[in-house]
Backbone as CSV, one residue per row, in Angstrom:
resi,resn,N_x,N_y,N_z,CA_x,CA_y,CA_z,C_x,C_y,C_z
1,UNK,28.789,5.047,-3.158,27.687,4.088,-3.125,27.333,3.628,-4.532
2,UNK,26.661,2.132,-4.900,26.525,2.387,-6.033,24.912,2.574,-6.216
3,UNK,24.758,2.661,-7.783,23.323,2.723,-8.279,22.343,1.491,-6.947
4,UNK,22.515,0.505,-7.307,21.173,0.109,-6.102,21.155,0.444,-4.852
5,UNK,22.329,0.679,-4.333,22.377,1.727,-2.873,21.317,2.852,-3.120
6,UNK,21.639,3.538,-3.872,21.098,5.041,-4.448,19.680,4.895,-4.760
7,UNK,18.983,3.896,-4.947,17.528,3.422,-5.769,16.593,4.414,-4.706
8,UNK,15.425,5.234,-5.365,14.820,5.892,-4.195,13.409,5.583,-4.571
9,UNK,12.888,5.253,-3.571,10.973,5.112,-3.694,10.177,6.020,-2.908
10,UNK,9.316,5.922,-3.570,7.832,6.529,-2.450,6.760,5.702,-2.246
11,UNK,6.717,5.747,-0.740,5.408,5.116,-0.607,4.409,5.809,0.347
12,UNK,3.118,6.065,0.048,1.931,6.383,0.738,1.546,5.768,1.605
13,UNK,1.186,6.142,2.621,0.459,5.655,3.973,1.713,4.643,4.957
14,UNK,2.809,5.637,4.779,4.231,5.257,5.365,3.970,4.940,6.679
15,UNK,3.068,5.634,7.855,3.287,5.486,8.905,2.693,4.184,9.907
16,UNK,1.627,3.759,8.903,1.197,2.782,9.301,1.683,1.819,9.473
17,UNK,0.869,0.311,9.528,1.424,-0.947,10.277,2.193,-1.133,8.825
18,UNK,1.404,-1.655,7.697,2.258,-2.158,6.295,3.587,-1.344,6.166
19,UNK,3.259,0.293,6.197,4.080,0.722,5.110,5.131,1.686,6.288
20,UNK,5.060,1.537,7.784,6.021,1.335,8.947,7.068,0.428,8.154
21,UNK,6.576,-1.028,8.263,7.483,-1.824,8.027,8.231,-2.106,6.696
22,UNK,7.042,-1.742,5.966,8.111,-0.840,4.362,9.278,0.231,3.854
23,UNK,8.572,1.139,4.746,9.837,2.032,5.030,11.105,1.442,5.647
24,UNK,10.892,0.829,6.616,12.431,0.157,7.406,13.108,-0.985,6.461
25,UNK,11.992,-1.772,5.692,12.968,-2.729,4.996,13.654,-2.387,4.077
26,UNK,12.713,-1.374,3.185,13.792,-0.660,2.257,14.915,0.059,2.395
27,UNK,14.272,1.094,3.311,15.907,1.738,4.018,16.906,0.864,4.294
28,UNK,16.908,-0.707,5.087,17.371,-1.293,5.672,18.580,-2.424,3.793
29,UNK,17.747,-2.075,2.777,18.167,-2.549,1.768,18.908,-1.367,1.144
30,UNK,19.147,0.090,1.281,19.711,0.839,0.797,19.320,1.475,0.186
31,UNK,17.818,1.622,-0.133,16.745,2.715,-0.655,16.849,3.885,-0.182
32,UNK,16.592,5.107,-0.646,16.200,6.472,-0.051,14.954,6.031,-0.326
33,UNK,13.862,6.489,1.104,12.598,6.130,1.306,11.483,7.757,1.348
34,UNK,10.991,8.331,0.415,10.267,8.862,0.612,9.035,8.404,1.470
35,UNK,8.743,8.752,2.414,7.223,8.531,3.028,6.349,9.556,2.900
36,UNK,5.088,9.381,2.511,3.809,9.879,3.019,3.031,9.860,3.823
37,UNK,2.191,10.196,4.583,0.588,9.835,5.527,0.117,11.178,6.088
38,UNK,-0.839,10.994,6.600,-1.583,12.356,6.707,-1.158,12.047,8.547
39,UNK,-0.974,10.967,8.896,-0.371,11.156,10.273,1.467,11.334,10.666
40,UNK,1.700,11.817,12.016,2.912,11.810,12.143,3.467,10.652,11.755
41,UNK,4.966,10.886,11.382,5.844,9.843,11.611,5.817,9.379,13.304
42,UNK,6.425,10.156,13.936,6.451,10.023,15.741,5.098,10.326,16.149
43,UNK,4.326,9.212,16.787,3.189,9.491,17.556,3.421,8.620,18.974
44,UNK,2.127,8.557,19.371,2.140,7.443,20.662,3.074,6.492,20.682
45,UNK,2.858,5.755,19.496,3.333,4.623,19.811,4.467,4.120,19.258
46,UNK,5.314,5.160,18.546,6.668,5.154,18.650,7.476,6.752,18.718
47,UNK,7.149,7.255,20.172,7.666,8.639,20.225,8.936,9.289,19.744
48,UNK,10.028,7.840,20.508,11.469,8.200,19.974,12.048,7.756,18.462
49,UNK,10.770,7.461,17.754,11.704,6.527,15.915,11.923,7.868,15.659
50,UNK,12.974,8.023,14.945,13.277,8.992,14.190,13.206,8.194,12.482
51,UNK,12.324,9.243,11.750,12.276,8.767,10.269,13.709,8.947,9.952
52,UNK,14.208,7.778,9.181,15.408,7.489,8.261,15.823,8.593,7.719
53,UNK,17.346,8.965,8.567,17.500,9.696,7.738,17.992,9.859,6.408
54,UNK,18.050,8.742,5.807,18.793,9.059,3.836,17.316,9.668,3.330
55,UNK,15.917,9.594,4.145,14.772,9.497,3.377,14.507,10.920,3.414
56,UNK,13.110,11.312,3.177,12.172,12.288,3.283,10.654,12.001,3.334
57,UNK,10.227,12.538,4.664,9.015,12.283,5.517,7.736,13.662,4.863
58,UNK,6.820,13.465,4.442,6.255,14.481,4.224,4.719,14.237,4.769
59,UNK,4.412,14.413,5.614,2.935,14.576,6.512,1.910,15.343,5.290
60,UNK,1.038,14.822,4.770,-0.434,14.874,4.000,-1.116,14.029,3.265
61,UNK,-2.313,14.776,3.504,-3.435,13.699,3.189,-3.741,13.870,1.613
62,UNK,-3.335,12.700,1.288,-3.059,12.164,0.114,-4.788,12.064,-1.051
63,UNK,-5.919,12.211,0.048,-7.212,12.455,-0.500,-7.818,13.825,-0.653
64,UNK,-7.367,14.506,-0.952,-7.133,15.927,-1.454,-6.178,16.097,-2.491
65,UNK,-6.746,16.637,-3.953,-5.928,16.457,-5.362,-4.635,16.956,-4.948
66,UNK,-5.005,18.211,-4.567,-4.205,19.376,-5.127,-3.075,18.995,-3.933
67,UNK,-2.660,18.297,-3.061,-1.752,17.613,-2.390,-0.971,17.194,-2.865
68,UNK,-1.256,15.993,-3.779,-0.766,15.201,-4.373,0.526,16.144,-5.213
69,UNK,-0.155,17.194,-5.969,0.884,17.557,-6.819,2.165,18.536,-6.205
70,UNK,2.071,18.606,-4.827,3.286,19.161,-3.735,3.930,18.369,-2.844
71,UNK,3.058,16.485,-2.888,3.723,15.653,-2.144,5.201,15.452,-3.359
72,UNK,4.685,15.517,-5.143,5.462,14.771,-5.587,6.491,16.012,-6.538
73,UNK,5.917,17.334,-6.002,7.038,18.389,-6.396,8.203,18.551,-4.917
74,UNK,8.025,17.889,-3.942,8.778,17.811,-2.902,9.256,16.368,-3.454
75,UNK,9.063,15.412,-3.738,9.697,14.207,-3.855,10.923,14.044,-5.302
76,UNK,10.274,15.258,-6.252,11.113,15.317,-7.131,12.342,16.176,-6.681
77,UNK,11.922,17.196,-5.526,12.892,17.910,-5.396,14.248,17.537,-4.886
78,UNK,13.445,16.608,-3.991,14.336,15.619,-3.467,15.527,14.138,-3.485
79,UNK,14.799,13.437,-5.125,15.207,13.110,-6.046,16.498,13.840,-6.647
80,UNK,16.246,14.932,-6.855,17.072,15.593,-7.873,18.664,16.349,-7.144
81,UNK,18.242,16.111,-5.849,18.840,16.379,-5.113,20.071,15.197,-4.976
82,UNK,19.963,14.343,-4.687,20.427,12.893,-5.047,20.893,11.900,-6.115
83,UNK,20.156,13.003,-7.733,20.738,12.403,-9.071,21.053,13.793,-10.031
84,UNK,21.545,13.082,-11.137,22.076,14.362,-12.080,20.134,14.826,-12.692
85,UNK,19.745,13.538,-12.596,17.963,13.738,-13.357,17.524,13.514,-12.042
86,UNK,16.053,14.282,-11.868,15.048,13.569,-11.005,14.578,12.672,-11.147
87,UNK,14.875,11.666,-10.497,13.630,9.957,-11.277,13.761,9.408,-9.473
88,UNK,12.344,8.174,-9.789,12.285,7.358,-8.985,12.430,5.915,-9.617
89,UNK,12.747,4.903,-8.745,12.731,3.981,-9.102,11.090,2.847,-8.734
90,UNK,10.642,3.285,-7.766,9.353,2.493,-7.207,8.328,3.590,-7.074
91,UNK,7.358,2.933,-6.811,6.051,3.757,-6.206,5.169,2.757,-5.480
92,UNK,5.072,2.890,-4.176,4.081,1.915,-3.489,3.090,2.702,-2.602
93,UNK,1.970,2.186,-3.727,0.289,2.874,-3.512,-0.231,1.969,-2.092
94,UNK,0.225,2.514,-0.560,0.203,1.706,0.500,-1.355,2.238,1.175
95,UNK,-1.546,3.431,1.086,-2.284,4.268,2.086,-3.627,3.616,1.770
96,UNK,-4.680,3.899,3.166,-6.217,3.198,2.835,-6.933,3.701,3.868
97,UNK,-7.944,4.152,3.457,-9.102,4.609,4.408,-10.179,3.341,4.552
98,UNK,-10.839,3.041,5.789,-11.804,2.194,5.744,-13.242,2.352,6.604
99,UNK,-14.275,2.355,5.899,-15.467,2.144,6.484,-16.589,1.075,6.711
100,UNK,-16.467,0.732,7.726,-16.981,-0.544,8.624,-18.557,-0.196,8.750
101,UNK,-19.488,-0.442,7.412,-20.886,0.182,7.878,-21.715,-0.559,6.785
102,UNK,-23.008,-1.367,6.862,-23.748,-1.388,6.016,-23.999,-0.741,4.466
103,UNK,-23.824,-1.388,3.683,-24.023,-0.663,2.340,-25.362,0.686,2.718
104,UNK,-26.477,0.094,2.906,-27.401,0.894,2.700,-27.180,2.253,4.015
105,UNK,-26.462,2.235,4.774,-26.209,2.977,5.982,-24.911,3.887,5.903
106,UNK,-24.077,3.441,4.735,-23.474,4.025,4.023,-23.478,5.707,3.094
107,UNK,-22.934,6.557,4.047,-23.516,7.749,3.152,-22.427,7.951,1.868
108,UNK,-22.923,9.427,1.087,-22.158,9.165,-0.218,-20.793,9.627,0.133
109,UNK,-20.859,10.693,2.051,-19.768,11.051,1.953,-18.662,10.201,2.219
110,UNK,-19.207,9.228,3.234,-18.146,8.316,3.278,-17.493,7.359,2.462
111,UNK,-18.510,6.970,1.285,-17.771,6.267,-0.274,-16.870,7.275,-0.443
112,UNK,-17.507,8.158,-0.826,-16.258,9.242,-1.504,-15.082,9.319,-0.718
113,UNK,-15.399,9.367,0.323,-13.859,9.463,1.158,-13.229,8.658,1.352
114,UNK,-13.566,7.133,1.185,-12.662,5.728,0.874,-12.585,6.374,-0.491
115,UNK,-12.859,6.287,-1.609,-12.795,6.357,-3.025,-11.670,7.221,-3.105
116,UNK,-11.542,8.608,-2.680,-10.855,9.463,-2.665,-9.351,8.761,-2.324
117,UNK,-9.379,8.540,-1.037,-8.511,7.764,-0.596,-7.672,6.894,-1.063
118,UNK,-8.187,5.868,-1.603,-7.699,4.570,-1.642,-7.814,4.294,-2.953
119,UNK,-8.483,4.555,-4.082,-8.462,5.172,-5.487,-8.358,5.884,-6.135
120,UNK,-8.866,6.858,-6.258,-8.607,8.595,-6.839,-7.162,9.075,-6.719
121,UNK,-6.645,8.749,-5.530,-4.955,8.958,-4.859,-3.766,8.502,-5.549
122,UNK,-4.586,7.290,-6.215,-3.424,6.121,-7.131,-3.607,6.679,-7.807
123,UNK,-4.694,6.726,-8.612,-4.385,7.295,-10.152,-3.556,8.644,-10.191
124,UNK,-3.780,9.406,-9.318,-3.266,10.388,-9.121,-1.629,10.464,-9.379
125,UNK,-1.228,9.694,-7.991,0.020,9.523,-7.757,0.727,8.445,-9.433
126,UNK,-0.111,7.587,-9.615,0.959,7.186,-10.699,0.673,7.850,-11.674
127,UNK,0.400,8.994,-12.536,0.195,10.348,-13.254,1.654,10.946,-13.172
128,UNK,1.574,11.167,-11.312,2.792,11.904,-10.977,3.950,11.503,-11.151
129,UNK,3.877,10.178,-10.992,5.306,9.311,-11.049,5.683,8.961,-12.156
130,UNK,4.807,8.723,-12.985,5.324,8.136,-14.796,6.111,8.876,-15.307
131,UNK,6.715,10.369,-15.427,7.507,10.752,-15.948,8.991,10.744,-14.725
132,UNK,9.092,10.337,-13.587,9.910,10.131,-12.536,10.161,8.418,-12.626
133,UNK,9.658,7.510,-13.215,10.144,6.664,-13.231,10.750,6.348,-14.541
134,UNK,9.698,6.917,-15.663,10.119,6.979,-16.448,11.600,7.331,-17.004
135,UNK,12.359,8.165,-16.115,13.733,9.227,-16.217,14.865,8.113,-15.607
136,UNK,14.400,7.502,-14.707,15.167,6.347,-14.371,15.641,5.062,-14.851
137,UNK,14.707,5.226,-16.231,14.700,4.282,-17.476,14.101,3.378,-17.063
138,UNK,12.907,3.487,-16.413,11.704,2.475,-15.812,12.109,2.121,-14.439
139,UNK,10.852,1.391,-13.905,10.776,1.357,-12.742,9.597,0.247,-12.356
140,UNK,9.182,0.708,-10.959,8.243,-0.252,-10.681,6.760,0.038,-9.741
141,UNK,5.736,0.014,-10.059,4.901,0.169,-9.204,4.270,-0.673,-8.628
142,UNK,3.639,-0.646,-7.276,3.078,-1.342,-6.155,2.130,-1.046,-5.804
143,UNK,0.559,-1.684,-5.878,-0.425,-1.032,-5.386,-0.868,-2.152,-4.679
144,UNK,-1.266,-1.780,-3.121,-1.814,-2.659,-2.248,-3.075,-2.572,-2.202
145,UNK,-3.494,-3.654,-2.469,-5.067,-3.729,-2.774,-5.568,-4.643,-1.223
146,UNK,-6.118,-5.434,-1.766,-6.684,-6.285,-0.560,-7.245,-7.559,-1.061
147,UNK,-7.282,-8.659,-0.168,-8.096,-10.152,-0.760,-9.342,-9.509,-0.539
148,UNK,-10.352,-8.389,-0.167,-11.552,-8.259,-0.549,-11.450,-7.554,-1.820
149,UNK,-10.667,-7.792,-2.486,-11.026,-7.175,-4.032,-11.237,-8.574,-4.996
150,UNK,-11.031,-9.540,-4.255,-11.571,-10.848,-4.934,-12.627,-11.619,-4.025
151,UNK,-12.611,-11.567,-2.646,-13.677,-12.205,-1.794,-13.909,-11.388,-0.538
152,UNK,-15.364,-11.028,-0.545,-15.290,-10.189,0.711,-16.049,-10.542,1.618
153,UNK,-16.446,-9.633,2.554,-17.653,-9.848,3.467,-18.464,-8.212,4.205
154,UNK,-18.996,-8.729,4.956,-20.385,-7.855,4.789,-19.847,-6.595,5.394
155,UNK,-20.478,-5.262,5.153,-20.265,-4.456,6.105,-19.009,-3.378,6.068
156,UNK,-18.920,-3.936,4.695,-17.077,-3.027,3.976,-17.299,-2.734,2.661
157,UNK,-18.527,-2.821,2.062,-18.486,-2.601,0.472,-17.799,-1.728,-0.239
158,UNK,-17.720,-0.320,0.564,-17.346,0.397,-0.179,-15.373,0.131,0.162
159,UNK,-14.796,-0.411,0.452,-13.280,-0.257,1.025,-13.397,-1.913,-0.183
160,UNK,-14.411,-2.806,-0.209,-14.062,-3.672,-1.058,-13.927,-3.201,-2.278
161,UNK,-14.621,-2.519,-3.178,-14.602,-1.729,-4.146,-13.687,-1.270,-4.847
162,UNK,-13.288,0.177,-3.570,-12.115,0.276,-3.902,-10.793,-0.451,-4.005
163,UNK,-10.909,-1.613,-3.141,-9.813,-2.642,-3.776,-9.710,-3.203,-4.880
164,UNK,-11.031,-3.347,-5.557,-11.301,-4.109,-6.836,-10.843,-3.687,-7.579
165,UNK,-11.458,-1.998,-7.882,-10.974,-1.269,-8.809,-9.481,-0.584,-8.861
166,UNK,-8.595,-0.927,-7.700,-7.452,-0.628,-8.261,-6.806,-1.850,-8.497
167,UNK,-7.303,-2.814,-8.281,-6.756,-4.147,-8.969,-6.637,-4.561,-10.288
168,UNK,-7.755,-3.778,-10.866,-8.603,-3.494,-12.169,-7.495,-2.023,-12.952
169,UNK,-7.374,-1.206,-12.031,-6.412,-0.450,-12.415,-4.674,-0.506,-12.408
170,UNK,-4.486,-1.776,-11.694,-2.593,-2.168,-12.047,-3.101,-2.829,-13.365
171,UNK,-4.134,-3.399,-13.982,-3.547,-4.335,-15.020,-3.783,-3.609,-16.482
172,UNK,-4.594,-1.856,-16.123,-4.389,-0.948,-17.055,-3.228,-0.797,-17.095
173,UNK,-2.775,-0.441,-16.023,-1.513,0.451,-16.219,-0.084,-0.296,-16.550
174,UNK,-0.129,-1.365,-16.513,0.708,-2.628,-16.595,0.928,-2.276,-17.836
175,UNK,-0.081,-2.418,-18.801,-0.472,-2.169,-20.226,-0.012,-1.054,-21.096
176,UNK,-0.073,-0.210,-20.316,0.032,1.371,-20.784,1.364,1.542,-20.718
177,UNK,1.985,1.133,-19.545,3.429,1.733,-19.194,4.108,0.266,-19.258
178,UNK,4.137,-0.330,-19.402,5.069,-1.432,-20.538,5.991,-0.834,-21.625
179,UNK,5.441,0.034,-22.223,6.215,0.835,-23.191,7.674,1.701,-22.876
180,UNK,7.291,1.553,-21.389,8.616,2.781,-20.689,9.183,2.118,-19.383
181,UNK,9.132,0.460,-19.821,10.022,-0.109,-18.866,9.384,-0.192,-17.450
182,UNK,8.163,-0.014,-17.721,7.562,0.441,-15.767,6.365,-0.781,-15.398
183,UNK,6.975,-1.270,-14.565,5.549,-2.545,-14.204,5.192,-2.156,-13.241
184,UNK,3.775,-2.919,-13.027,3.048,-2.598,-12.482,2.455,-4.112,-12.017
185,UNK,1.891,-4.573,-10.070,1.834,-4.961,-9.838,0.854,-4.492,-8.765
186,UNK,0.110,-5.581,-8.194,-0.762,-5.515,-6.756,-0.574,-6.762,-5.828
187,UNK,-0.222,-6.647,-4.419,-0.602,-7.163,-3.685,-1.494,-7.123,-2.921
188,UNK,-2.355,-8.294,-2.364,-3.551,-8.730,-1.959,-3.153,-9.585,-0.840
189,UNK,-2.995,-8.496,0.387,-2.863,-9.101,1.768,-4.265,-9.411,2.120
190,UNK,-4.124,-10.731,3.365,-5.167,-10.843,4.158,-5.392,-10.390,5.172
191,UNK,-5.674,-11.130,6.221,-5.832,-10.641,7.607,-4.258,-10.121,7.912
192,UNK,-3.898,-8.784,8.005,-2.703,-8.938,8.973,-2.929,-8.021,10.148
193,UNK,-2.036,-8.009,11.200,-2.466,-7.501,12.336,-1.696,-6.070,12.339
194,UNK,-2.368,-5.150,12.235,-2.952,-3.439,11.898,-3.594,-3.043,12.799
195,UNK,-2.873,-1.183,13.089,-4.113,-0.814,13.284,-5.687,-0.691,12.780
196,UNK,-5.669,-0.646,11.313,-6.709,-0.484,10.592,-7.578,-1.891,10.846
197,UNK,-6.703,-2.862,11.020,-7.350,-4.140,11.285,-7.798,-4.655,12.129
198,UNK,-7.333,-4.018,13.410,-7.880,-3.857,15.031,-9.756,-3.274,14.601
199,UNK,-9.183,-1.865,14.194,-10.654,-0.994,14.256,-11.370,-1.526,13.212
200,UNK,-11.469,-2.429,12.484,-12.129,-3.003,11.643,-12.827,-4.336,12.294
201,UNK,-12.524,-4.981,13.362,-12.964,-6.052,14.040,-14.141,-5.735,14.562
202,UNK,-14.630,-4.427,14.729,-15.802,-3.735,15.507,-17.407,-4.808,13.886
203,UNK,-16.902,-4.849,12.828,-17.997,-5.340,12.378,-18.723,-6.024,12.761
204,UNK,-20.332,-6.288,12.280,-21.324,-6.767,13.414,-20.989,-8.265,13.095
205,UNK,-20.511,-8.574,11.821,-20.465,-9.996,11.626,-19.363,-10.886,12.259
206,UNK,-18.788,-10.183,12.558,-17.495,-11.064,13.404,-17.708,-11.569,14.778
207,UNK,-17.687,-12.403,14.950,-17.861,-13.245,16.286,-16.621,-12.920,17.011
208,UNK,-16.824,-13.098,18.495,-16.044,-13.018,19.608,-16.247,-11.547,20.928
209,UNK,-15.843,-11.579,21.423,-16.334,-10.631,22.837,-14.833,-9.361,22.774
210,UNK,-14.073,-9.923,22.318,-12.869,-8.878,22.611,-12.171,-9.102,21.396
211,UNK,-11.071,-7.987,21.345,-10.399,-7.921,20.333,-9.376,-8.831,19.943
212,UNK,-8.987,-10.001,21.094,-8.200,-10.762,21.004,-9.032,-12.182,20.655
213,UNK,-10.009,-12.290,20.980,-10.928,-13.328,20.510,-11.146,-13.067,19.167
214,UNK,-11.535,-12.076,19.042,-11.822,-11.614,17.313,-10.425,-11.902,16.401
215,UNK,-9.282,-11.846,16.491,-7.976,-11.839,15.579,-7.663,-13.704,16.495
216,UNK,-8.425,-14.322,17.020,-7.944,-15.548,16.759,-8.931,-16.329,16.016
217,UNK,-10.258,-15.322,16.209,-11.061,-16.292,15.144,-10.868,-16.009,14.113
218,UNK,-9.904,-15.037,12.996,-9.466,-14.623,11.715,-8.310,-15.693,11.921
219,UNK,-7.273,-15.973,12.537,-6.513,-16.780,12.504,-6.923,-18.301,11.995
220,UNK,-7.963,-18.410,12.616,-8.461,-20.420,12.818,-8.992,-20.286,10.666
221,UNK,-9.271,-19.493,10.300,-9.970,-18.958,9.245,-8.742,-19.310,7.895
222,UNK,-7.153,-18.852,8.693,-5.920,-18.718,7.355,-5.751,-20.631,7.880
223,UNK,-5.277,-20.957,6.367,-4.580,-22.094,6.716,-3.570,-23.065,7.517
224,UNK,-2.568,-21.685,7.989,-1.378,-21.530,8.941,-2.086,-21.129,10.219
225,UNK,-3.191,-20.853,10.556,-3.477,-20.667,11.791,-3.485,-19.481,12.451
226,UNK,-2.884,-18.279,11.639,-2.426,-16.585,12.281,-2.638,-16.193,11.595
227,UNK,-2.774,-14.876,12.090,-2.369,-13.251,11.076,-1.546,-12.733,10.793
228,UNK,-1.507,-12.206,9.602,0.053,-11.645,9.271,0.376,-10.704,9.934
229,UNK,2.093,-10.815,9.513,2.406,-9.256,10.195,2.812,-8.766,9.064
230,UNK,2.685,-7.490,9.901,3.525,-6.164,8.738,5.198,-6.466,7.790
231,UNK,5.760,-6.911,8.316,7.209,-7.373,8.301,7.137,-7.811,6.904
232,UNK,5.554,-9.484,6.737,6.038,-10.124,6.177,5.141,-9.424,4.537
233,UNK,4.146,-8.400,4.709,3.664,-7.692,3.571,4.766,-6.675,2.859
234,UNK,5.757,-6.942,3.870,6.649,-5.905,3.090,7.900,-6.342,2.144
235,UNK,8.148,-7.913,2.926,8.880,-7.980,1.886,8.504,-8.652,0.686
236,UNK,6.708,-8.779,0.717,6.231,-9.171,-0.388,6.190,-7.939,-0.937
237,UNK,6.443,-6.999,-0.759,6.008,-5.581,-1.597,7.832,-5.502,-2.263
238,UNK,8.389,-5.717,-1.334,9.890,-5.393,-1.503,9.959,-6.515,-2.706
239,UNK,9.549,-7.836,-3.266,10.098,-9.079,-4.147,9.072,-7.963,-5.284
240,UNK,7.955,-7.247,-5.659,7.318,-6.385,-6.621,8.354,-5.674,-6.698
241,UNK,8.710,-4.623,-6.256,9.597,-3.726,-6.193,10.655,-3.909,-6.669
242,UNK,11.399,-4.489,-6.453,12.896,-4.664,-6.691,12.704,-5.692,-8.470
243,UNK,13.691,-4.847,-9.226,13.836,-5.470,-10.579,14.332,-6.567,-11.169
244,UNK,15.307,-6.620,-10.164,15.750,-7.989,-10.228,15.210,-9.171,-9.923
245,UNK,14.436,-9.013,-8.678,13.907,-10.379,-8.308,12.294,-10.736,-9.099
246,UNK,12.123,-9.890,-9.860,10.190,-9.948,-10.268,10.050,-9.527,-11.847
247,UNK,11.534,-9.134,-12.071,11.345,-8.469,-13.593,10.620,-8.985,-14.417
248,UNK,10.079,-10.107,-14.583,9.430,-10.432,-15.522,7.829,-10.925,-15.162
249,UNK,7.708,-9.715,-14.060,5.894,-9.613,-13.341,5.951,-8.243,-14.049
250,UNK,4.276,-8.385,-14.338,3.872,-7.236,-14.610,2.172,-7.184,-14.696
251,UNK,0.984,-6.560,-14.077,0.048,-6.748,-14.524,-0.527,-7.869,-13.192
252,UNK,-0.127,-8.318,-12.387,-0.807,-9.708,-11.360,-0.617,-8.893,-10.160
253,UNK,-1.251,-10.245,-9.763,-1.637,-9.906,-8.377,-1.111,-10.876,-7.456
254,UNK,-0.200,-10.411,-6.574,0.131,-11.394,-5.775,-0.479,-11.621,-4.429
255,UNK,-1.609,-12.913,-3.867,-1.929,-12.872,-3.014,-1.251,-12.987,-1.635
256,UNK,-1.244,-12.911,-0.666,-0.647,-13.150,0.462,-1.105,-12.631,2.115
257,UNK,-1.921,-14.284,1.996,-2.964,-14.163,3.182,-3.363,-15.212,3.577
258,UNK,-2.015,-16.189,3.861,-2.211,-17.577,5.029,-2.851,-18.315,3.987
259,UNK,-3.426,-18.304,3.117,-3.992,-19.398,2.640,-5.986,-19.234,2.535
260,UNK,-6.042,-18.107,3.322,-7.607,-17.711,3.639,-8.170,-17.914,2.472
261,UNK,-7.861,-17.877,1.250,-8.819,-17.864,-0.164,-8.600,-18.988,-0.645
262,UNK,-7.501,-19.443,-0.682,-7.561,-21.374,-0.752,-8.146,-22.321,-0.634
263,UNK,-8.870,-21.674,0.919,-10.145,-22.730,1.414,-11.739,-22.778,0.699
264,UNK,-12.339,-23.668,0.045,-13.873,-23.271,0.074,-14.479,-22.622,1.377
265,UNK,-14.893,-21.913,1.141,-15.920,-21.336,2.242,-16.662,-22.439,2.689
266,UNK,-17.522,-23.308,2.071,-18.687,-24.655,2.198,-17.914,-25.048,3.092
267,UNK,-16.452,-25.733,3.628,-15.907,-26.680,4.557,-16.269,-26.258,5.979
């Protein structure tokens, strides 16, 4: 096989809708795919997938420190297993906790546990990875943020937040690790159709009676008329990722969400 056959990543919050379909495109490009999530790979609703096998599947919750540093002593192990050095080539910061509640109704445990989650986790994880990408003679990181880290709405502050601030945190790290060949990038999906995005429709501000009324009135909202799918966040994660096609990104943010932020709100 050669070197880009061989290229291996990790990404957090593998099992979900985004980083489901992350895992398969990469595999499907010749990646070894480390996954993470604190849920199964095989659940309900795909009993018979079997995780890829060139990859390695590791079940935990990524908002707990001391995790972190056995998700990525298993990922090196695994690495090393596969090269003469341990290195990675990617890192995609996918995973996200969300709470659907009034700021003021908002307790501290539940900030903390988006925060934990969906911030604290990154910094974490790219700590872990800088000397693993670094070994590979650079690499690339991916942190999925969200279009509420530039425009939001009511009833999510704290999950907006944390988008902000790791948006705020690729263009540190862009900075920092420039020096060792390693970029750093965020994408800023919109509406796409998720589980997380299902159970997020419950907000009081969203109009409609059912859940299918609710994801067509987010649709009438993008310019194109729909919601994304998973498929197509991935191979926006996959054009970050890959060196060839983005090498000379580092530090931005790529939006990708129908057009939803395009529009004035006033129209």
């Amino acid at each position: 096989m050669t070197d880009k056959e061989q290229r291996i990543m990790l990404i957090t919050g593998a099992a979900g809708g985004i980083g489901r379909a992350t895992v398969k495109l990469f595999t499907e490009k010749g990646w070894r795919v480390i996954g993470v999530d604190r849920a199964p790979w095989q659940d309900e609703t795909a009993p018979d997938e079997p995780y890829p096998a060139s990859g390695l599947y590791i079940q935990s919750d990524i908002s707990i420190g001391e995790n972190m540093h056995s998700i990525f002593a298993q990922a090196q192990a695994f690495a090393g297993q596969q090269r003469p050095i341990a290195s990675l080539d990617a890192l995609v910061n996918n995973a996200a906790v969300q709470v659907a509640r009034p700021l003021v109704e908002t307790s501290i445990e539940e900030w903390d546990a988006v925060m934990a989650s969906n911030l604290r986790s990154v910094f974490l994880g790219i700590k872990l990875a800088h000397p693993l990408l670094k070994a590979a003679g650079g690499g690339a990181i991916v942190n999925v943020s969200s279009v509420h880290a530039v425009a939001t709405s009511a009833n999510i502050a704290a999950y907006a937040a944390s988008k902000g601030g790791l948006l705020a945190l690729t263009r540190a790290v862009a900075i920092e690790f420039a020096p060792d060949n390693i970029r750093a990038n965020a994408i800023l999906p919109g509406a796409v159709d998720t589980p997380m995005l299902r159970a997020g429709l419950n907000r009081g501000h969203l109009s409609g009676e059912n859940i299918l009324q609710r994801l067509d009135n987010l649709a009438r909202k993008t310019v194109n008329g729909r919601v994304g799918r998973p498929e197509e966040i991935a191979q926006a994660i996959y054009f970050l990722a890959d060196g060839q096609q983005s090498s000379f990104m580092t530090g931005q943010a790529l939006v990708v969400d129908g057009g939803a932020t395009a529009r004035l709100s006033t129209e």
